[in-house]
ROLUMSE-288202 format. One record per atom (N, C-alpha, C, O, CB): x, y, z; residue in one letter. Coordinates in pm, whole numbers, padded with zeros to 5 digits, always signed. Last residue first. Glycine has a CB too. Layout:
XYZA...
END
This chain:
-00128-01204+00287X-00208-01314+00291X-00295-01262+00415X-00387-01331+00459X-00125-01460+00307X-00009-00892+00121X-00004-00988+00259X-00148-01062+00254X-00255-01008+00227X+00015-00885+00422X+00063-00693-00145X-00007-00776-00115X+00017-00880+00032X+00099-00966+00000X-00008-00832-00231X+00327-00443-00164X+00277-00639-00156X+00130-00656-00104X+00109-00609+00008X+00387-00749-00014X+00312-00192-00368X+00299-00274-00244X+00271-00417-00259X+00210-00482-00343X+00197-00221-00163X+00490+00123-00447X+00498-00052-00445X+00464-00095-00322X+00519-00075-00213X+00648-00122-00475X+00337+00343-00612X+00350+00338-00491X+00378+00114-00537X+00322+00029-00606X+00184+00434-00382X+00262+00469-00864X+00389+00452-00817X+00452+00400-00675X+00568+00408-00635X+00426+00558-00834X-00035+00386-00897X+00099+00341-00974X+00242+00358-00936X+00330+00277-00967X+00100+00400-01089X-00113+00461-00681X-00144+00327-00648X+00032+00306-00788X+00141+00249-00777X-00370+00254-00694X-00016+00727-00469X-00093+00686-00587X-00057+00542-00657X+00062+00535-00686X-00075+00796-00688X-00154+00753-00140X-00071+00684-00216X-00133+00688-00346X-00252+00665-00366X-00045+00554-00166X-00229+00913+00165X-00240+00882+00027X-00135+00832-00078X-00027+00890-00083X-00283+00983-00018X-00233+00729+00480X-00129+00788+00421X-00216+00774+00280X-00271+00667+00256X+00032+00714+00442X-00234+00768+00814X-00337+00764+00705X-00237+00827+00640X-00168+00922+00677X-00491+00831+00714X-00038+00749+01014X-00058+00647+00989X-00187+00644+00862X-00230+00536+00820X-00075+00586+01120X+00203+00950+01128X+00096+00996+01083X+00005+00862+01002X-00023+00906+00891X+00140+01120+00993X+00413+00782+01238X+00352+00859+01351X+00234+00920+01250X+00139+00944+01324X+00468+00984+01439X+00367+00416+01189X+00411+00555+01156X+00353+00637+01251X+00269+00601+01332X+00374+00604+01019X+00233+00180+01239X+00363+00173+01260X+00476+00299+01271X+00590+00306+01317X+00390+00095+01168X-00025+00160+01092X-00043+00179+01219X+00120+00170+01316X+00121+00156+01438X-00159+00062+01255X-00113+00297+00801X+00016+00214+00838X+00004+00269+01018X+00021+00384+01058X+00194+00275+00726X-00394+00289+00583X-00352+00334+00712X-00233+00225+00742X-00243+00104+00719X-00481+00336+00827X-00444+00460+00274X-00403+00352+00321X-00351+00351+00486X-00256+00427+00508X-00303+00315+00226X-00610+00572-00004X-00595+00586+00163X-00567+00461+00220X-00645+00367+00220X-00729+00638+00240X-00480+00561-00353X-00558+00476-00219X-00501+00533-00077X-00382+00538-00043X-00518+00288-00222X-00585+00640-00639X-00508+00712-00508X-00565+00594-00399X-00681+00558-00381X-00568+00909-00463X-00500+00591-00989X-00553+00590-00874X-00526+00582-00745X-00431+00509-00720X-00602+00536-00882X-00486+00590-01299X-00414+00717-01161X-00492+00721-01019X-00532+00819-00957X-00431+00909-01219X-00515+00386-01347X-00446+00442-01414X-00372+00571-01340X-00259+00620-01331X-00522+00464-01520X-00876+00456-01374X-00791+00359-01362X-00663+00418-01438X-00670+00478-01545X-00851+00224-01416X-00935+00723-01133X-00992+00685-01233X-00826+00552-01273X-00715+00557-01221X-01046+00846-01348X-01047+00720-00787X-00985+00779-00936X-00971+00720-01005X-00991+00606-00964X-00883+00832-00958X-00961+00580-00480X-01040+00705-00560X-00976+00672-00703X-00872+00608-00721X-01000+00890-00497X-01012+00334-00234X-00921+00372-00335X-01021+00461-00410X-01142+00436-00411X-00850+00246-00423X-00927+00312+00170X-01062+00329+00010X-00916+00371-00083X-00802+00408-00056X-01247+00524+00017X-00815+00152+00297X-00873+00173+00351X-00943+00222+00229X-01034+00147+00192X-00839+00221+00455X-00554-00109+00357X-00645-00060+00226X-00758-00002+00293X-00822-00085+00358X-00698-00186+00115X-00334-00114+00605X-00464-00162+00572X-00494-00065+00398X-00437+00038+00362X-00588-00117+00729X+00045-00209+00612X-00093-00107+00638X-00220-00187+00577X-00213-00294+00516X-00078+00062+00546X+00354-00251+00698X+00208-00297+00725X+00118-00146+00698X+00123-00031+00743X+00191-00367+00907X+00614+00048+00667X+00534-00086+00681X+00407-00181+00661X+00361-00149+00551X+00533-00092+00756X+00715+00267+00449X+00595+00284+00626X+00548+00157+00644X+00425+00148+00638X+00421+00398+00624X+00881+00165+00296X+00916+00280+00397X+00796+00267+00488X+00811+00258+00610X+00933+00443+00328X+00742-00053+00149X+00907-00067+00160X+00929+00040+00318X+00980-00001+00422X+01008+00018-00022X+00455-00209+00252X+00511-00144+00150X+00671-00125+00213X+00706-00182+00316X+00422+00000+00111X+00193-00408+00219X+00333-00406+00264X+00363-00293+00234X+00273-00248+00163X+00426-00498+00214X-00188-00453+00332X-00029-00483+00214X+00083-00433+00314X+00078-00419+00436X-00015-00358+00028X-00456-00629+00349X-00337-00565+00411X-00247-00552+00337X-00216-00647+00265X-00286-00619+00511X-00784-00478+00215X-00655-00587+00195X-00573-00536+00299X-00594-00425+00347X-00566-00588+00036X-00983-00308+00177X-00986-00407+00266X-00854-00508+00281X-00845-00601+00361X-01103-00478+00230X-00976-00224-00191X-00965-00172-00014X-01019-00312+00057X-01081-00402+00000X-01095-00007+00040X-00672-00404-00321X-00864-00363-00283X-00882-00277-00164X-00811-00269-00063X-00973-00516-00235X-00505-00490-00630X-00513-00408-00488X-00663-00371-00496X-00740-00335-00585X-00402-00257-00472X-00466-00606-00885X-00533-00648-00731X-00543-00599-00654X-00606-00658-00566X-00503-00718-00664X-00326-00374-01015X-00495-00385-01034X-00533-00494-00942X-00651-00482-00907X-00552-00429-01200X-00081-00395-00921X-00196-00264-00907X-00350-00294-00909X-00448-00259-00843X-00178-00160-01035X+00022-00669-00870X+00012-00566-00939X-00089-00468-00893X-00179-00502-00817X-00007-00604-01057X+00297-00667-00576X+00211-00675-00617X+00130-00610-00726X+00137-00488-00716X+00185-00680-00546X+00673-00632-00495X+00528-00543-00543X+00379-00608-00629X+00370-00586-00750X+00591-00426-00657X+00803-00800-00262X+00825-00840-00431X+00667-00809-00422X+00574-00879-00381X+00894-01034-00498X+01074-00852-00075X+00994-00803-00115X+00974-00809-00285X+01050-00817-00382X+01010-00696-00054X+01312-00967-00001X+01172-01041+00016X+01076-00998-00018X+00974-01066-00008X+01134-01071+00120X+01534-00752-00047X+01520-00910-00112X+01380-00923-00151X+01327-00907-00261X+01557-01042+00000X+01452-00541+00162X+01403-00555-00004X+01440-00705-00060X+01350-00765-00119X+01496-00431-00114X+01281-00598+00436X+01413-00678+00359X+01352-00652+00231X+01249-00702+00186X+01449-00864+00393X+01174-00364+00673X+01174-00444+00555X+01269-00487+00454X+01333-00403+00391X+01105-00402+00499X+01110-00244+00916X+01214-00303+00882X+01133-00366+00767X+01023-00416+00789X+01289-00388+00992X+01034+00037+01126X+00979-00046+01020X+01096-00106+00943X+01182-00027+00903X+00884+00036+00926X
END
């Protein structure tokens, strides 16, 4: 998984949906698969089909992701 921090540039939190694709820096491409919890500390299952364990929890505030068109 290669990603150019330059080009990267974290989307805010509160657009993130399940169903979206995003980015992120260490496990690449992944899907939005559901988000839990309450606003503020919220966890999203996110699948990165690039990793060897590819369902990954993330807590949405500390986790940086782009957004992909």
């Amino acid at each position: 998984v290669n990603v150019d921090p330059k080009d990267f540039k974290p989307s805010p939190v509160s657009k993130i949906q399940p169903g979206m694709k995003v980015l992120h820096l260490k496990f690449g491409k992944g899907k939005v698969i559901s988000i839990d919890g309450q606003p503020g500390n919220r966890i999203a299952i996110i699948h990165f089909s690039e990793i060897d364990q590819p369902e990954r929890r993330i807590m949405l505030r500390f986790a940086k992701l782009q957004i992909l068109e």
